[in-house]
TORKE-595678 format. One record per residue (C-alpha): residue in three letters; x negated, y negated, z negated. Coordinates in steps of 0.05 Angstrom, whole numbers, padded with zeros to 5 digits, always signed. Each point is the difference from the previous one (the first is absolute). Layout:
BEGIN
ALAXYZ...
This chain:
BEGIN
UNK+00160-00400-00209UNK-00048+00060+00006UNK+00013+00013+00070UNK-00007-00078+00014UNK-00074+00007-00036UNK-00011+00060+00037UNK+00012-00043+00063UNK-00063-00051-00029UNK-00043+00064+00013UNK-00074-00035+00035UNK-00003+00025+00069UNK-00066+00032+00022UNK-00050-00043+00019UNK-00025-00017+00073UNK-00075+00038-00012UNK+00040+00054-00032UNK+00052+00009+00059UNK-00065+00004+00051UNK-00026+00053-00044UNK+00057+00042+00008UNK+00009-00015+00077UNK-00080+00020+00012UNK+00011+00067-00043UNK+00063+00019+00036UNK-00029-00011+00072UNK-00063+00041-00023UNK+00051+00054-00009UNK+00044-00008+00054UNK-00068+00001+00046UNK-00029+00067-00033UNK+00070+00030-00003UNK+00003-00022+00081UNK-00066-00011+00026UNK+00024+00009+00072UNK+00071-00012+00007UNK-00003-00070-00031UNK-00058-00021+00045UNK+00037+00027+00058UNK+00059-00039-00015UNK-00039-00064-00008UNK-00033+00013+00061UNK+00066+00009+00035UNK+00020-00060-00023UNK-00047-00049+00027UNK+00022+00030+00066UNK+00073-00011-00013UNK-00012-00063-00027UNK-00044-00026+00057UNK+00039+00030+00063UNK+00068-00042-00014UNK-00046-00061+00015UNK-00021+00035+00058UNK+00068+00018+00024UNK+00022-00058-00009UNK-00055-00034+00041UNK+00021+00047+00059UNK+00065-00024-00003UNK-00019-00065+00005UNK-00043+00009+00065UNK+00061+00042+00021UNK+00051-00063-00004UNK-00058-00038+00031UNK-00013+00038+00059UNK+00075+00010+00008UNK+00006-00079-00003UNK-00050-00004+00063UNK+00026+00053+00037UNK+00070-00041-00008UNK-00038-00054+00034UNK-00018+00033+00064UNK+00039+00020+00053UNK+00031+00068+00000UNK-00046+00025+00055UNK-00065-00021-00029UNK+00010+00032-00065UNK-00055+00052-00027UNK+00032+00039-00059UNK-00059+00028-00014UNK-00027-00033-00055UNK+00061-00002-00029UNK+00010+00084+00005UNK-00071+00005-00035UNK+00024-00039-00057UNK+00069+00029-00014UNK-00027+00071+00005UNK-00053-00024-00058UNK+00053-00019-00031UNK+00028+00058-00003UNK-00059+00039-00021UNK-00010-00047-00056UNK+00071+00008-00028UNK-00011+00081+00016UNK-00066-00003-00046UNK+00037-00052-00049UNK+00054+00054-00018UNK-00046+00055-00005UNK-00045-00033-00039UNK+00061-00023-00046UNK+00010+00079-00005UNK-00077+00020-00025UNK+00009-00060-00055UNK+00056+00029-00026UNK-00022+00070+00004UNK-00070-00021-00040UNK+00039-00038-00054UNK+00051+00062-00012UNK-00075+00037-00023UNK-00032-00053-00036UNK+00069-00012-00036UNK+00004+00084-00017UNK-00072+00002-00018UNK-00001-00063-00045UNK+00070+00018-00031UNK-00031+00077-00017UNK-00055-00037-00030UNK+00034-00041-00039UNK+00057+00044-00021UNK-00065+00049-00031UNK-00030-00040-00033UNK+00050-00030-00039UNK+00021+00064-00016UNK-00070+00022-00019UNK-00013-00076-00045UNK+00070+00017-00032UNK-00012+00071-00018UNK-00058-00016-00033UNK+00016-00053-00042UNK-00005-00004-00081UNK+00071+00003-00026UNK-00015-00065-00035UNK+00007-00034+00060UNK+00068+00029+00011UNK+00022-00026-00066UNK-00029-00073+00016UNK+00048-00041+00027UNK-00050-00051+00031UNK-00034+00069+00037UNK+00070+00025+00015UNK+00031-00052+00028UNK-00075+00003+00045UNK+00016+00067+00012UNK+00077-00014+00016UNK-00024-00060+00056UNK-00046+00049+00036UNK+00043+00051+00002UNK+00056-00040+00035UNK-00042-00030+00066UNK-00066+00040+00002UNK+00035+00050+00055UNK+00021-00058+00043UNK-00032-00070-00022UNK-00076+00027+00004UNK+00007+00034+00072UNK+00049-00063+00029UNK-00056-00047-00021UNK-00061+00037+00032UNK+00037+00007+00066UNK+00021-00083+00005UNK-00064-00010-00011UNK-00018+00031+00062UNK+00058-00037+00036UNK-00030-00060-00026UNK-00057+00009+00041UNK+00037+00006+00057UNK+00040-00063-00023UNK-00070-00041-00009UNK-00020+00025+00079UNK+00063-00024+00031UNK-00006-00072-00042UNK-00072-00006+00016UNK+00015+00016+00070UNK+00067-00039+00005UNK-00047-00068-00030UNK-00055+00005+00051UNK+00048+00004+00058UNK+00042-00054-00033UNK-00054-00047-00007UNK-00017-00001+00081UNK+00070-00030-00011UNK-00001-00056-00037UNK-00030-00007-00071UNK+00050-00041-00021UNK+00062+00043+00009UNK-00038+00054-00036UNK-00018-00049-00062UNK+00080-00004+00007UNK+00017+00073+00001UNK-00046+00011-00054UNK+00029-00053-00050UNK+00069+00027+00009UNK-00025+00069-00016UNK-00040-00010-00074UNK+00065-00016-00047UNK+00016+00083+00021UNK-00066+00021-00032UNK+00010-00042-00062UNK+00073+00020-00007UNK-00015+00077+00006UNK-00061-00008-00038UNK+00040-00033-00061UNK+00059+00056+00013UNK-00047+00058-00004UNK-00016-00011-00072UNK+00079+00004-00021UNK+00017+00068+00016UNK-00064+00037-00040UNK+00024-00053-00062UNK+00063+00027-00006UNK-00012+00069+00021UNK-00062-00003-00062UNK+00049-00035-00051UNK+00056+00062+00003UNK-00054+00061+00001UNK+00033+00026-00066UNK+00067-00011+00029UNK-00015+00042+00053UNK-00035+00052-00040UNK+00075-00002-00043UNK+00037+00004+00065UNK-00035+00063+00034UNK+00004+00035-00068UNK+00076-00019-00012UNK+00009+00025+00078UNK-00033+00063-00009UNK+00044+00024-00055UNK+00056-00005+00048UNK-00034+00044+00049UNK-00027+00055-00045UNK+00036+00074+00000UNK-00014+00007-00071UNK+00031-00074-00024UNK+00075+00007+00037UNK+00026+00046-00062UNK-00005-00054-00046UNK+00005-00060+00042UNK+00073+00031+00014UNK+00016+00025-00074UNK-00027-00069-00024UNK+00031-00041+00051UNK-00066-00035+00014UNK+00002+00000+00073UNK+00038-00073+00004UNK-00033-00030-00048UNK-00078+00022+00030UNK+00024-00017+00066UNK+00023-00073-00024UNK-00065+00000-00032UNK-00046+00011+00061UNK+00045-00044+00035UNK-00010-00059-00044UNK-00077+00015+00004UNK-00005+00006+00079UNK+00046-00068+00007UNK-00055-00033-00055UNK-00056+00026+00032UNK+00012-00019+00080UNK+00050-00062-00017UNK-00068-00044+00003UNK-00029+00038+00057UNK+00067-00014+00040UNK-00004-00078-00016UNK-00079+00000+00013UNK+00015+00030+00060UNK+00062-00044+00021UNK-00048-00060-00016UNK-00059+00027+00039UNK+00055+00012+00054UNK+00017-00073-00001UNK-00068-00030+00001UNK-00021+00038+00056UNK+00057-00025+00042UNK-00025-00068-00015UNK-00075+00011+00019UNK+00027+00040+00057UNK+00043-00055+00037UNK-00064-00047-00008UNK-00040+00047+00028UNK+00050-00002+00061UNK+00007-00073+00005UNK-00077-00005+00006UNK+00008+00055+00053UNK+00055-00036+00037UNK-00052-00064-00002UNK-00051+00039+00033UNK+00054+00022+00051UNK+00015-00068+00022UNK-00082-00021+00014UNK-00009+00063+00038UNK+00071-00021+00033UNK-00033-00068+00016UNK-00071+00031+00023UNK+00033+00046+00057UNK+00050-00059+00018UNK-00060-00050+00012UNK-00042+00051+00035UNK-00057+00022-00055UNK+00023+00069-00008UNK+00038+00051+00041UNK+00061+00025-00011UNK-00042+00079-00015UNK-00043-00050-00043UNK+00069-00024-00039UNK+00022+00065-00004UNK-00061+00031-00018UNK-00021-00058-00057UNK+00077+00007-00029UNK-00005+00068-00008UNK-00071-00004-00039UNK+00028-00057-00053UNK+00061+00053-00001UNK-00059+00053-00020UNK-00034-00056-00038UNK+00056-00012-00043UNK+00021+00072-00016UNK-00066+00022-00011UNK-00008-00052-00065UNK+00064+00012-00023UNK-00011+00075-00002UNK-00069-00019-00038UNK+00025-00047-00048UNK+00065+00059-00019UNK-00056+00051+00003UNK-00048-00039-00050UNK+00054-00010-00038UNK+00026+00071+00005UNK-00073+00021-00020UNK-00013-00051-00062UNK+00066+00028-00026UNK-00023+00070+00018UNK-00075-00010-00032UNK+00039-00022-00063UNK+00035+00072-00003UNK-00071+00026+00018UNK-00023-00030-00060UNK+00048+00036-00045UNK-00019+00060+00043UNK-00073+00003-00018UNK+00015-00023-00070UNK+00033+00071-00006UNK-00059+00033+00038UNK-00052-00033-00047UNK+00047+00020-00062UNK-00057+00029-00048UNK+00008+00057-00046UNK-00024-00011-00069UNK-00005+00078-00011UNK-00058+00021+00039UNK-00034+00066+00011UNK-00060+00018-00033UNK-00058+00033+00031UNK-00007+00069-00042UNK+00031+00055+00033UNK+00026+00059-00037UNK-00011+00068+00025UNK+00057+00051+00014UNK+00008+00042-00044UNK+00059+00043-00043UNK-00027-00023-00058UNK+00038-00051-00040UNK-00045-00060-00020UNK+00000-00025-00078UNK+00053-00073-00005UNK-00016-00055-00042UNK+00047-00057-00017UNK-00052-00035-00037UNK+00029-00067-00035UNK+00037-00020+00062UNK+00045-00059+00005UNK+00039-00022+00059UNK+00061-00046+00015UNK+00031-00009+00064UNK-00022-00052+00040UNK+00029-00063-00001UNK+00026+00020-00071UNK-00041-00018-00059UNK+00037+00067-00050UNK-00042+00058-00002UNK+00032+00057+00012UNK-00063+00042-00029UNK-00044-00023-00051UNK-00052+00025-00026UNK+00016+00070+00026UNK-00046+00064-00001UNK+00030+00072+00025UNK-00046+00049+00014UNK+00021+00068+00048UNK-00047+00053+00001UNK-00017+00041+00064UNK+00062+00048+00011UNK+00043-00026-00063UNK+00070-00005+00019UNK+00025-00060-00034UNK+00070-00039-00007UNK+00020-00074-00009UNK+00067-00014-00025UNK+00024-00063-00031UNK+00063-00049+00016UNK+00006-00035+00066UNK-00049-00052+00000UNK-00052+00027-00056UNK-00065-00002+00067UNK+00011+00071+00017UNK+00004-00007+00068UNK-00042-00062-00005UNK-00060+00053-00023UNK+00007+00042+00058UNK+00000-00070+00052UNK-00069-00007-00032UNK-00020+00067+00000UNK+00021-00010+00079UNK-00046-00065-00002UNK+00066-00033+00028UNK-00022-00053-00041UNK-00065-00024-00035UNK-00008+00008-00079UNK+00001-00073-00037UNK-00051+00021-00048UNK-00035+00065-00019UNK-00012+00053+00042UNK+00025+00077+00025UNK-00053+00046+00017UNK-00003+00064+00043UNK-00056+00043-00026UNK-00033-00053-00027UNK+00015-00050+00065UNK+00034-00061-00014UNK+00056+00008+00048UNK-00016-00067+00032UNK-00064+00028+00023UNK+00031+00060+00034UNK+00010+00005+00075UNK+00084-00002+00010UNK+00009+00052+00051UNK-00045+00048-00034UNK+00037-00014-00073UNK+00058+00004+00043UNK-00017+00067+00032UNK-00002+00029-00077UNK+00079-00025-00020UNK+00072+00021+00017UNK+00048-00038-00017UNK+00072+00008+00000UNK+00033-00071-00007UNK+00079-00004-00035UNK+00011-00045+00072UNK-00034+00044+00050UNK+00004-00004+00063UNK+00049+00040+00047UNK-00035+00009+00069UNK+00068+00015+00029UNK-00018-00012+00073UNK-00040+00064-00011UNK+00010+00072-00011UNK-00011+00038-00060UNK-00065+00023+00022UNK-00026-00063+00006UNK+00026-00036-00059UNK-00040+00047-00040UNK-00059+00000+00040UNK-00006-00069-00006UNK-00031+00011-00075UNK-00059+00021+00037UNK-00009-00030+00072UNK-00068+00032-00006UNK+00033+00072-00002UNK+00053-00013+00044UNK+00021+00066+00048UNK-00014+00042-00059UNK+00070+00031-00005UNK-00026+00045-00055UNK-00014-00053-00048UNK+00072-00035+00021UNK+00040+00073-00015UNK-00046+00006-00074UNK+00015-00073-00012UNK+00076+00014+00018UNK+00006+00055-00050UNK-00039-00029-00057UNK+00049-00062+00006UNK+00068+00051+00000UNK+00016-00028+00066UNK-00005+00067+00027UNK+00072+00015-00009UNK+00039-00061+00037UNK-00066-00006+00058UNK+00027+00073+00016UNK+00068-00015+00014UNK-00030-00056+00056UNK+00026+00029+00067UNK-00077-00021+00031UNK-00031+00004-00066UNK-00067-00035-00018UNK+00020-00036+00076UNK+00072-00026-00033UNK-00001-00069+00002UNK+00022-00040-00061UNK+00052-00044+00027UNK+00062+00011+00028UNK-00005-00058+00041UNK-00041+00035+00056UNK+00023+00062+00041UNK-00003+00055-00043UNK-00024-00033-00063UNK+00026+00005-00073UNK+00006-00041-00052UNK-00025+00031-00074UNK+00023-00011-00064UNK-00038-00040-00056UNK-00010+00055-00027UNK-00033+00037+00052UNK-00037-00056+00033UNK-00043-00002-00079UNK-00017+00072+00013UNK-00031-00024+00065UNK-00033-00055-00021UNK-00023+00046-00055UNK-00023+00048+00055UNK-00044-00061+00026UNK-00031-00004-00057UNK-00021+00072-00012UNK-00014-00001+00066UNK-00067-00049-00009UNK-00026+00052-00053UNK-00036-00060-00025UNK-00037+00021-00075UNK+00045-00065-00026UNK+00070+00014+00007UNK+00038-00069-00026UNK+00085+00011+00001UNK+00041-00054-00022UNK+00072+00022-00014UNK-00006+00059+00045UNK+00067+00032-00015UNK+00045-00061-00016UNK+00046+00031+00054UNK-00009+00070-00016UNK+00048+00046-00042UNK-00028+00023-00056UNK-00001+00071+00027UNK-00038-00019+00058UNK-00042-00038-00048UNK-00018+00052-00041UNK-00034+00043+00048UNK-00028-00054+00037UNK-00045-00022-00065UNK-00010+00083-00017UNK-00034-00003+00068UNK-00029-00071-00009UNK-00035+00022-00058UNK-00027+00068+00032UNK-00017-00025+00062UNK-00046-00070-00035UNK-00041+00046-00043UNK-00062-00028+00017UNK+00026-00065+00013UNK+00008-00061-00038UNK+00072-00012+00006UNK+00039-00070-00027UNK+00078-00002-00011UNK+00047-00064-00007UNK+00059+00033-00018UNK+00063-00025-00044UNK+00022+00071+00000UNK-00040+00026-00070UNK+00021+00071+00032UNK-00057-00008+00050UNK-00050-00024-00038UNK+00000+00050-00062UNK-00050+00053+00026UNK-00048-00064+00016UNK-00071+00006-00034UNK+00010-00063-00022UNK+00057-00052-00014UNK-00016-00082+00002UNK+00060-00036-00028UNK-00003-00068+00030UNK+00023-00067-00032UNK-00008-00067+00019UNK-00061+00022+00036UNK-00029+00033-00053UNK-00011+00077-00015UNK+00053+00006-00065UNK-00018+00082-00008UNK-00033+00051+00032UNK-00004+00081-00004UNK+00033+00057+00011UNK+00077+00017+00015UNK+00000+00035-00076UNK-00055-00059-00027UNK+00049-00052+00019UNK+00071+00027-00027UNK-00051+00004-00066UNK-00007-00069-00004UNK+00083-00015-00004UNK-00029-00066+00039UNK+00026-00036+00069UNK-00009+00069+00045UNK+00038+00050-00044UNK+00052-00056-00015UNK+00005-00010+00077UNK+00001+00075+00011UNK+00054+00020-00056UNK+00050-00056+00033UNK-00010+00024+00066UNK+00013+00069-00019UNK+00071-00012-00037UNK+00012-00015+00078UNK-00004+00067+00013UNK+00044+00022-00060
């Protein structure tokens, strides 16, 4: 019943298609502004010279008609060379015409394509995650991911075939109507029901394609778990693999079931249209069969008039499936744009903070916040305050707003009420790339840049010190990743994936130390890590906080950690519960208190026992 109300969905609306169309053949023009001229150009040639060859060939069965009616030995072939040899030339400068079009169209279909493929990239990259966890702006983000690469570029380039379809009908009518006005009246009737059939028929697909966008979005998900390296393990152990594989089954046969009736009806219809179209063109056959018979025409004339309804009549049909192909296109381009105009409701602010080592003074001052779409605050009423160079911990059970503080810290999202301030700043006010410039952040699901090599996955804390392979072999060191990075056969060049020549494939374990190594790397005066040695042995761990703690001296450093181990030597301790700060203090100020920390700390200890 959902999917049939999904169906119900309003298409766009005529003004809002046209939109769409005029915005994506301003692009296609500035991404091409020569090759897509050129190729319209060429196309009024190739559209006009099959009436002209086909003229010639008339006057050719004409003057071979005379010459039949004289006597071998007053025959002048002349005339007749002159005209074959055009011919020739005309077919010789059809092909090679034929040849630049398609050359012209390979560019504008690279360039546009590049264009396109960019910036969706760029739009996607620098969306607010709320919009990933909308499913109205996902399912937006879902559509124009699955056609922008080919939809956008197919409908810029029929649109320049359209042209050449609207020379040869314009053409094909005026030499028609020397004919007979009549027969073309006729032609013309036969011809409409095709434009109103594709017409209708173009609005089905983009219906059903729009009513199974989260369908899809389920389908490429369930697909990719059967492709990934690191899901195999437990899809074998599990014994998953059948049961995913009848799942993304059952979702590709509900989600192109329609399309394959839609398109077995559109199949149909046109067939219909089609063999009316040729009946009326049959008609026309027989008056222009009666015209040469009774003398009004020659038989070049018949051949030549034939040949133009024949032109005629495939030049509206290709119009009427292009429009059609194009009104179902401009709907997609629609849901394009609606993902290109997707609006961020975190915006930057325009006070930039200068570089500098110096940690800035943090306020949480009174701040509530819920998710969006969710009316439970996760924080509420919530003030923290981190002084410049205090190295402070948050601990707390799974879903006490821990890492919830550091998303807003990260201005990932937008406070609901109250404020954080930065020196004073409210945070809203500040300029992101320069807050930005001043935090490094180790996330619990980094990311592992394992096209790269080592080098580069830790450079990329800093793209503005990049080549700096002093900071890289400090940052290396500081995150204990020395040890293992030395064992690389190419070193800070190893790849990190043994899927390319040469490449390895790091443990857990070792790919935290270098994602730890990224984050010393930005020597930011904020250093954020959240779980940073959840994969780490407690060895390893041990010196990696030893030098943690040396190395953030005059930094203002923030721990998530469930391991109390790593957070004892913190200046400060923030139990958090149910988004609230429960206790605060020292290591020794909060065993004290016998409250939630040093009950938490004495049960994870008897673990060690």
């Amino acid at each position: 019943m959902a999917e049939e109300a999904k169906s119900e969905a309003p298409k766009p609306g005529f003004r809002e298609v046209m939109r769409a169309v005029r915005r994506m053949l301003g692009w296609g023009f500035k991404t091409s502004p020569y090759a897509l001229p050129g190729m319209f150009f060429l196309l009024v040639i190739t559209s006009l010279l099959p009436f002209a060859s086909s003229y010639l060939d008339s006057r050719v069965i004409d003057e071979i008609v005379r010459l039949l009616g004289l006597d071998p030995q007053n025959r002048v072939t002349n005339v007749l060379v002159t005209l074959v040899l055009v011919v020739v030339v005309m077919r010789l400068l059809e092909r090679t015409l034929w040849v630049g079009i398609t050359f012209v169209e390979k560019i504008n279909h690279f360039n546009l394509q590049r264009t396109l493929t960019l910036q969706f990239l760029r739009k996607a990259a620098q969306l607010d995650m709320v919009h990933y966890e909308s499913p109205d702006s996902h399912n937006i983000i879902q559509k124009a991911s699955d056609t922008y690469t080919w939809r956008a570029p197919n409908f810029v380039e029929r649109t320049i075939w359209m042209m050449g379809d609207v020379i040869r009908l314009l053409s094909s009518v005026a030499i028609i109507l020397t004919f007979s006005l009549p027969a073309f009246l006729l032609v013309l009737a036969t011809t409409i029901p095709s434009l109103i059939a594709n017409l209708k028929l173009g609005q089905g697909s983009w219906g059903i394609w729009d009513a199974n966008a989260e369908d899809r979005r389920r389908f490429w998900r369930s697909a990719e778990m059967l492709k990934r390296e690191e899901s195999l393990m437990e899809l074998r152990i599990f014994r998953t693999k059948d049961y995913l594989l009848n799942l993304v089954e059952g979702i590709y046969d509900r989600f192109t079931d329609k399309e394959r009736k839609d398109q077995l009806r559109r199949t149909l219809l046109e067939s219909l249209v089609g063999n009316l179209s040729t009946i009326g063109t049959m008609i026309f056959w027989g008056i222009a069969i009666n015209a040469t018979l009774n003398g009004e025409i020659t038989l070049g004339l018949f051949t030549f008039y034939t040949a133009t309804v024949a032109q005629f009549s495939s030049a509206l049909n290709n119009l009427f499936r292009s429009l059609s192909d194009q009104y179902e296109d401009g709907m997609y381009l629609v849901d394009l744009f609606k993902f290109i105009d997707l609006e961020n409701t975190v915006q930057t602010g325009m006070i930039k903070l200068e570089k500098r080592k110096q940690a800035p003074l943090i306020v949480f001052q009174n701040v509530d916040f819920a998710y969006p779409n969710t009316d439970k605050l996760v924080l509420e009423k919530f003030n923290l305050v981190i002084e410049p160079g205090e190295h402070v911990a948050l601990v707390g059970a799974n879903g006490a707003g821990k890492s919830t503080i550091i998303k807003l810290l990260c201005r990932f999202y937008d406070v609901t009420g109250g404020a954080i301030l930065v020196n004073g700043v409210n945070l809203r006010d500040l300029d992101m790339d320069s807050w930005y410039s001043q935090v490094g952040v180790l996330f619990q699901e980094f990311i592992r840049y394992t096209q790269f090599d080592v080098k580069t996955n830790v450079e990329l804390g800093d793209v503005d010190n990049i080549g700096d392979v002093g900071l890289v072999e400090e940052a290396i060191y500081k995150a204990d990743a020395k040890s293992f990075v030395d064992t690389y056969e190419k070193r800070l060049e190893q790849v990190l994936d043994r899927s390319f020549d040469g490449g390895t494939n790091p443990s857990d374990g070792q790919w935290q130390k270098i994602a730890l190594a990224r984050a010393f790397f930005r020597d930011a005066p904020i250093l954020v890590l959240d779980e940073p040695t959840s994969a780490i042995d407690a060895k390893a761990e041990y010196q990696i906080f030893e030098r943690l703690y040396a190395f953030s001296e005059n930094k203002s450093l923030i721990i998530i950690s469930h391991r109390f181990s790593t957070v004892r030597n913190a200046d400060k301790i923030f139990v958090i519960d149910e988004g609230k700060i429960a206790e605060c203090g020292s290591h020794e100020q909060l065993m004290l208190l016998h409250g939630k920390y040093a009950e938490a700390f004495e049960a994870q200890a008897k673990g060690y026992k």
